[in-house]
C-alpha positions as CSV (number, residue, x, y, z in Angstrom):
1,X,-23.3,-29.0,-37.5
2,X,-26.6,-30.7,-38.9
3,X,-28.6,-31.2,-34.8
4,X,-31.4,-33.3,-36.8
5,X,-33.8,-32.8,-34.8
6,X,-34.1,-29.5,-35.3
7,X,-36.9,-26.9,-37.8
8,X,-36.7,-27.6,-40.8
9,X,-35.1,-24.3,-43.2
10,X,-34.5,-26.7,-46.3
11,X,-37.6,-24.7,-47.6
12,X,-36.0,-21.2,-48.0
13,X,-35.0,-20.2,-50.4
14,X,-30.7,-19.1,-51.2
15,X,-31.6,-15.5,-50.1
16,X,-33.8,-16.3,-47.6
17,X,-31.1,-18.1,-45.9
18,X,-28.8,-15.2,-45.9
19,X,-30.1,-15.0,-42.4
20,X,-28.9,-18.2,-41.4
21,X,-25.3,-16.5,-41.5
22,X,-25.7,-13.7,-39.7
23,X,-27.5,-15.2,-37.0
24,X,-24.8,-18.2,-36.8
25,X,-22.0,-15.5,-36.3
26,X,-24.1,-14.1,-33.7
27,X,-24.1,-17.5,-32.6
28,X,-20.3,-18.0,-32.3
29,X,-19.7,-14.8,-31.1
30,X,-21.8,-15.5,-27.9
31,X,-19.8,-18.9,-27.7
32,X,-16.5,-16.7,-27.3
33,X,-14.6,-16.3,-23.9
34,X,-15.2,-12.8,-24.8
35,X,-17.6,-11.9,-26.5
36,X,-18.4,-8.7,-28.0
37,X,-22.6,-9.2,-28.6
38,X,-23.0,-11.8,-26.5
39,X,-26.5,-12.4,-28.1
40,X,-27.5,-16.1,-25.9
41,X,-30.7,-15.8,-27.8
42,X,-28.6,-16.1,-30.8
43,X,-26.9,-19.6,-29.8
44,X,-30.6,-20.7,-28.8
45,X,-31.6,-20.3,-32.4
46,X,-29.2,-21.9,-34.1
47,X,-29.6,-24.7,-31.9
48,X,-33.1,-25.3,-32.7
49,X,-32.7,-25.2,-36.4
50,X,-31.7,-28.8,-38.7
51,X,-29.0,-27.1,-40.7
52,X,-25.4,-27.6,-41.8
53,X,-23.7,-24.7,-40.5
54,X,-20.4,-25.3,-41.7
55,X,-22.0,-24.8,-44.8
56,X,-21.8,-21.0,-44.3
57,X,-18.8,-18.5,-44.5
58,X,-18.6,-17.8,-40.6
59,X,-15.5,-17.1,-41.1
60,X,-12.7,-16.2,-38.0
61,X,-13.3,-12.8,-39.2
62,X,-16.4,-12.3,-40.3
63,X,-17.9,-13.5,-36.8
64,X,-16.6,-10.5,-34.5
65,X,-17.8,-7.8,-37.5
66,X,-21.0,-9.1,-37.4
67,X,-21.1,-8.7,-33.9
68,X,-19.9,-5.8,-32.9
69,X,-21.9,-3.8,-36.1
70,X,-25.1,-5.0,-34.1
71,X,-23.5,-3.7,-31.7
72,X,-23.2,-0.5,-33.0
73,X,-26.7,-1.1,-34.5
74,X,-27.9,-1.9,-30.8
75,X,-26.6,1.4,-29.0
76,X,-27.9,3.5,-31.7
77,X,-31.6,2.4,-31.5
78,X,-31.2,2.6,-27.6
79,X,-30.0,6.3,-28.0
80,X,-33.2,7.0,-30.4
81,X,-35.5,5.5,-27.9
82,X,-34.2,7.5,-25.0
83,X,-34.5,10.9,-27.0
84,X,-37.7,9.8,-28.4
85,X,-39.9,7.5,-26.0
86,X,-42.9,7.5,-28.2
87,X,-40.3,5.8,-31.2
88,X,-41.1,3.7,-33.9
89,X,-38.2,0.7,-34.7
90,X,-38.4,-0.7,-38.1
91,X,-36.0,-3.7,-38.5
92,X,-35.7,-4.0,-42.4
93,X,-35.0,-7.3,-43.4
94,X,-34.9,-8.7,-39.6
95,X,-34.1,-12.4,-40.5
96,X,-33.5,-13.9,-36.8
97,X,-32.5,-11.1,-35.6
98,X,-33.1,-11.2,-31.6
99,X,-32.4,-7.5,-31.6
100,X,-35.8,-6.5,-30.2
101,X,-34.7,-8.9,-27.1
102,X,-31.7,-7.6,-26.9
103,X,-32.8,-3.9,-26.7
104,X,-35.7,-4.8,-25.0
105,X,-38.1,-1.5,-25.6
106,X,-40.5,-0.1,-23.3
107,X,-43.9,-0.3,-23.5
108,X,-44.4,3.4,-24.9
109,X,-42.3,2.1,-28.1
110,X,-43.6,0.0,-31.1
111,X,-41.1,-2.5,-32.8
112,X,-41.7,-3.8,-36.5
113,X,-39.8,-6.7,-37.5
114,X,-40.3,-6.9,-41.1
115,X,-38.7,-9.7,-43.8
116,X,-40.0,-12.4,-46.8
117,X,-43.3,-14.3,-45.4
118,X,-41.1,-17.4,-45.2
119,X,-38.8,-16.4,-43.0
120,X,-41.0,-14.7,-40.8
121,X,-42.5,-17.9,-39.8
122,X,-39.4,-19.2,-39.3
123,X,-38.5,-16.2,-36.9
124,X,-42.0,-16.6,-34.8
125,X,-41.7,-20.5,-34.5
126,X,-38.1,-19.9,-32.8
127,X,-37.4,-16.5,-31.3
128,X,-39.0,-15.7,-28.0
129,X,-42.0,-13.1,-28.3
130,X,-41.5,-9.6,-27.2
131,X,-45.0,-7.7,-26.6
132,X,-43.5,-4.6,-28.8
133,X,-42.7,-6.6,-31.3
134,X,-45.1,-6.8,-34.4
135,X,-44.2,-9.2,-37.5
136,X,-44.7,-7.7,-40.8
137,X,-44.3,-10.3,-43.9
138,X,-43.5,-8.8,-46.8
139,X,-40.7,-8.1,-49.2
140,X,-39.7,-4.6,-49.0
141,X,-39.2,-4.7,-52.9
142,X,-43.1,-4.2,-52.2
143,X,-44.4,-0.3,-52.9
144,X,-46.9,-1.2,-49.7
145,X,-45.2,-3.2,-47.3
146,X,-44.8,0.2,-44.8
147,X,-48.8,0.8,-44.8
148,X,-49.3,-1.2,-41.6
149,X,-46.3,1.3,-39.6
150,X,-47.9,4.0,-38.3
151,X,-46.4,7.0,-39.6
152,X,-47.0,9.3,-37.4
153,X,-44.3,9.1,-35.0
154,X,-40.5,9.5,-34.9
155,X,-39.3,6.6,-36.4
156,X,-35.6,4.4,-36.9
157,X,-35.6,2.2,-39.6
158,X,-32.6,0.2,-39.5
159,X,-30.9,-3.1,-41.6
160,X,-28.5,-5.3,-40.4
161,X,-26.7,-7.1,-43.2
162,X,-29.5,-6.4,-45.7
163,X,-27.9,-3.9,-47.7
164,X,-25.1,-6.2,-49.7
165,X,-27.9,-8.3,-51.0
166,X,-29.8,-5.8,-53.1
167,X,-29.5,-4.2,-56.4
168,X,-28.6,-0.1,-55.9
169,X,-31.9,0.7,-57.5
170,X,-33.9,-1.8,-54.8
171,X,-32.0,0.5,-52.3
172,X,-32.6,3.9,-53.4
173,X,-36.7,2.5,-53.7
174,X,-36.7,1.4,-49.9
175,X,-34.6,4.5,-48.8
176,X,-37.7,6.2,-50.8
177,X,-40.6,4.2,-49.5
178,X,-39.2,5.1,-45.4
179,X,-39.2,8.9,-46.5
180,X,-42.1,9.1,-48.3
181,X,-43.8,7.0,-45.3
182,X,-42.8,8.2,-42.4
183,X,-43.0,11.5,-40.9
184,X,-39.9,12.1,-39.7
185,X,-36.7,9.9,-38.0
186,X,-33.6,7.9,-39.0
187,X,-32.3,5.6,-40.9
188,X,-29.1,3.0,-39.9
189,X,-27.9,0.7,-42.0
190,X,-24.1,-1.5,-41.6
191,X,-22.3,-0.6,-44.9
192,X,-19.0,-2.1,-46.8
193,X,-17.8,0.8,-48.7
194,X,-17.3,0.3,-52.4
195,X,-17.5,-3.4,-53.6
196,X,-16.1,-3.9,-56.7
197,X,-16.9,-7.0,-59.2
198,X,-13.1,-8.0,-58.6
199,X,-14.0,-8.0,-54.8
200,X,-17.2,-10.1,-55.3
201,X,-14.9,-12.4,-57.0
202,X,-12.6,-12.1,-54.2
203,X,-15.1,-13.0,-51.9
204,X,-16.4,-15.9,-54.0
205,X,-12.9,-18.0,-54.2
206,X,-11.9,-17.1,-50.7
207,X,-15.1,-18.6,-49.8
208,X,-15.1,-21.4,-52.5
209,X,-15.4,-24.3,-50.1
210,X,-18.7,-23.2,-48.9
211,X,-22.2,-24.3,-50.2
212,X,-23.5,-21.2,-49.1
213,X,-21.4,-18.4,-49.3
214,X,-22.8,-14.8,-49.0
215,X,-20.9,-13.9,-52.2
216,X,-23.2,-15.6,-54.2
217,X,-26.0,-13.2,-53.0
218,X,-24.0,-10.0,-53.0
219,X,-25.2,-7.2,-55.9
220,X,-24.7,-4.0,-54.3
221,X,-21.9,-1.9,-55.4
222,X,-21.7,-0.1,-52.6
223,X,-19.9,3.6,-52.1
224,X,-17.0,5.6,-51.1
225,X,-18.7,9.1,-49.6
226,X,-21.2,8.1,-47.2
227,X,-23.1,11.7,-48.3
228,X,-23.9,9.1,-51.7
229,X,-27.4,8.5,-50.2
230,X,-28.2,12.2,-49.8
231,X,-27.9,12.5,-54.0
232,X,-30.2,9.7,-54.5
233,X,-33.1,11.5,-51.7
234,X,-33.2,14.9,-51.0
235,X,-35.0,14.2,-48.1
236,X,-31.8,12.1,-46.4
237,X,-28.8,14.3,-44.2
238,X,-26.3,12.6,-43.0
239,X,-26.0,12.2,-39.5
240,X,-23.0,9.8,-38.6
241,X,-20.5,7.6,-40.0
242,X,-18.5,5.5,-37.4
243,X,-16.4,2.7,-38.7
244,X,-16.6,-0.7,-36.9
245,X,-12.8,-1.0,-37.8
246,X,-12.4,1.7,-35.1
247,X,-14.0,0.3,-32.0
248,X,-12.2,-0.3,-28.3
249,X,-13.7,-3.9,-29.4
250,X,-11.2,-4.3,-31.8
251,X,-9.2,-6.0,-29.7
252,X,-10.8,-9.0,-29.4
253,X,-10.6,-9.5,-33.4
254,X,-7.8,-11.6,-34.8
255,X,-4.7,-10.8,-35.4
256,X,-5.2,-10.0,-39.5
257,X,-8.5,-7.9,-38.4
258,X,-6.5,-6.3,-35.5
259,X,-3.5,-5.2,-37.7
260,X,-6.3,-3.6,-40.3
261,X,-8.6,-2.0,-37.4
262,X,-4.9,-0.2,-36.2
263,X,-4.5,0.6,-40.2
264,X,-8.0,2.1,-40.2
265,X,-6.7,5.2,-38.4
266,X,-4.6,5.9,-41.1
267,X,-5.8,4.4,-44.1
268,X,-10.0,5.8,-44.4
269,X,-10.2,2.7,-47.5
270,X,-9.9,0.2,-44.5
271,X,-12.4,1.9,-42.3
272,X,-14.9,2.2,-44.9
273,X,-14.9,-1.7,-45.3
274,X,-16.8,-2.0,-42.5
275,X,-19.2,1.3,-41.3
276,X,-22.8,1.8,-39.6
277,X,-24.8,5.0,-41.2
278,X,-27.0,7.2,-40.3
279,X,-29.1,9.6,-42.2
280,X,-31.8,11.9,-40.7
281,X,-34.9,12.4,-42.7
């Protein structure tokens, strides 16, 4: 609902609200008997902002995906800090992401949080600070939005829900600009598997009701063999692909999303829908 009293987001433009959604399902998620994030940072946030959310496609079951691929997203970037307590996290595309919170890195790790100048200031007038955390606005479409990173260090550069929104050339550029940058590390990223034109449609009727509906954002195409990445840089090797669709935390979906997560074991179309990657560069 519109709180009123709330920041005004009015300002941002239709991509830069993109976060909204994400962050709203993180959101409902937390409000869950249940939940599988529990992000409370999350429900703070949306609080504080004057916005329609029923606007946005939160649907039933895109709120526990979105949660449990940060999740995923979450115990990965834990794992890379523990091997490597000298890491560099770059959050590509952070939106209000609280995932910096969440983890909550030591003092020996430094935390980029980079996205569009706009919503930065969005992101530092509501999120609590973290004293790892370091705001970088730029657009990653940029060729020098990395040169404030140091390089030097192992590094995990991962995107949560950034991928769907760019062109396949955008994302072969900024898979480019992390190699080419950074010494050595990974890269995560949640991923939907191939997304037709017929899907987008898909996606655009099913969500017809909504002013803002992801689908009118979408333009990546997407891909069937996760090794795709490794053709587009040489530098790239793949190091995991786990499908969301396969979790213990399945159970907590709804019924439609339970019945395809069981399908998922047999049917590897359904469990590409809905992945976290890893490539090692």
């Amino acid at each position: 609902m519109c709180l009123g009293g709330g920041m005004d987001v009015s300002g941002l433009t239709p991509i830069e609200q993109t976060a909204l959604l994400t962050e709203y399902c993180r959101a409902l998620d937390s409000r869950a008997a249940r939940p599988i994030l529990g992000d409370r940072h999350a429900e703070v946030t949306v609080g504080e902002i004057d916005y329609d959310f029923t606007t946005l496609a939160a649907t039933p079951s895109v709120v526990p995906l979105v949660a449990l691929r940060a999740k995923m997203l979450d115990e990965r970037i834990r794992s890379f800090i523990t091997e490597h307590p000298d890491a560099v996290v770059v959050d590509l595309g952070a939106g209000f992401n609280s995932a910096v919170l969440r983890v909550d890195p030591p003092p020996t790790v430094d935390w980029y949080s980079v996205d569009l100048p706009a919503v930065i200031a969005v992101r530092q007038a509501l999120l609590p600070a973290h004293d790892r955390d370091r705001a970088v606005p730029a657009s990653l479409l940029e060729p020098d939005w990395a040169e404030a990173i140091p390089a030097d260090r192992p590094t995990m550069a991962f995107a949560d829900g950034l991928v769907a929104f760019l062109d396949e050339a955008d994302v072969i550029a900024i898979l480019r600009r992390i190699t080419g940058h950074f010494a050595c590390g990974v890269i995560a990223f949640n991923d939907y598997g191939p997304v037709s034109k017929l899907n987008r449609l898909v996606g655009k009727v099913a969500t017809v009701s909504k002013t803002n509906s992801p689908h009118n954002q979408w333009n990546f195409p997407g891909f069937k063999d996760a090794r795709r990445p490794e053709a587009w840089n040489p530098d790239l090797t793949l190091l995991e692909e786990a499908s969301v669709m396969r979790r213990p935390e399945t159970a907590l979906f709804p019924a439609g999303l339970r019945l395809a997560g069981r399908l998922s074991h047999r049917v590897p179309a359904i469990a590409r829908k809905a992945r976290i990657l890893q490539y090692r560069f």
